[in-house]
Phi, psi and omega in degrees: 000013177318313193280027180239148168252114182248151189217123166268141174260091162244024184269357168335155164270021190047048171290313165321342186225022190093036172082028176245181198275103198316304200287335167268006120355100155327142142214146182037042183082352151235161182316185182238302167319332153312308208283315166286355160259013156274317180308295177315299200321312179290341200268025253179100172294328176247115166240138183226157185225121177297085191232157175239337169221199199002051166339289187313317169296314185294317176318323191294332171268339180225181187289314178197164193258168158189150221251139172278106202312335176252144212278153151080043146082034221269020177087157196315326198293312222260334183277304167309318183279343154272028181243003203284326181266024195221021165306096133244200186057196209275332230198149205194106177247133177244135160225159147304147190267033165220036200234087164258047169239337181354142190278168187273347195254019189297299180288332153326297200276317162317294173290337195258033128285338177272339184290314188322291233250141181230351167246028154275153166270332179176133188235164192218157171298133129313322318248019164103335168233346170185172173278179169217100167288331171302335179265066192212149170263158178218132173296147190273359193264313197270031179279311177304347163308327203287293197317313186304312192298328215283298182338323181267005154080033165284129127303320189304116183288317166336307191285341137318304172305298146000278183306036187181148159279142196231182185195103194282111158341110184281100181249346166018302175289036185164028166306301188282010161291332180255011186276123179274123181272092185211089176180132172282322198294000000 
């Protein structure tokens, strides 16, 4: 996985959860982003983390942070796109920072649908009940797509994903493995 790049998405405003910082949210005694950047990390040549505040904490966990350039929250999309001049190798595996359960084989299994595959562009989780689009590999060559979609003042990521051929992953068997913790309740 030397040609991979891994990116935690922590730049959310924590509106679920009253405006607070998801990825420092306890679970099981840590933070939940620490845990997912234990998961990741090995799986990873590079790991980076997106954040708009607690730079300093976040640094601790990965080779480096990066903040996003667009005002206002602009949403997971906008967390890629500040991660785009700090790329190298072939490939960007994204995930959210409140999913600490992650499987150990995610990016292995994610990239090697695109190494499989050379006219995919980008694969996502399945997990047996819905997609997760946040949990995806991405070739780093159709990323300049990304700034043109976010410019004409689009957010959705599905609907990026759209514009690129894609290929959804079956984890169907490690479904419980994607429960996103972004609720205080």
């Amino acid at each position: 996985m030397q040609d991979t790049t891994g990116l935690i998405l922590a730049g959310g405003a924590g509106r679920r959860v009253g405006g607070r910082d998801k990825g420092l949210l306890t679970w099981r005694g840590a933070p939940m982003a620490a845990q997912v950047a234990q998961r990741l990390r090995p799986q990873v040549a590079r790991l980076l983390i997106s954040c708009n505040r607690n730079t300093d904490y976040y640094a601790t966990l990965a080779d480096a942070t990066v903040a996003d350039s667009r005002r206002d929250f602009q949403g997971p999309l906008a967390g890629i796109e500040a991660a785009m001049p700090h790329l190298t190798g072939k490939f960007l595996v994204v995930v959210p920072c409140d999913t600490p359960l992650l499987p150990a084989d995610l990016a292995e299994r994610l990239v090697g649908v695109l190494r499989a595959r050379p006219g995919t562009d980008i694969s996502y989780v399945h997990d047996g009940e819905r997609e997760q689009y946040l949990c995806a590999a991405i070739r780093v060559r159709v990323l300049p797509d990304l700034v043109t979609y976010l410019d004409e003042g689009h957010r959705t990521v599905r609907h990026w994903y759209a514009r690129h051929r894609c290929d959804a992953v079956d984890f169907s068997t490690q479904g419980g493995c994607f429960a996103n913790l972004n609720r205080l309740d």
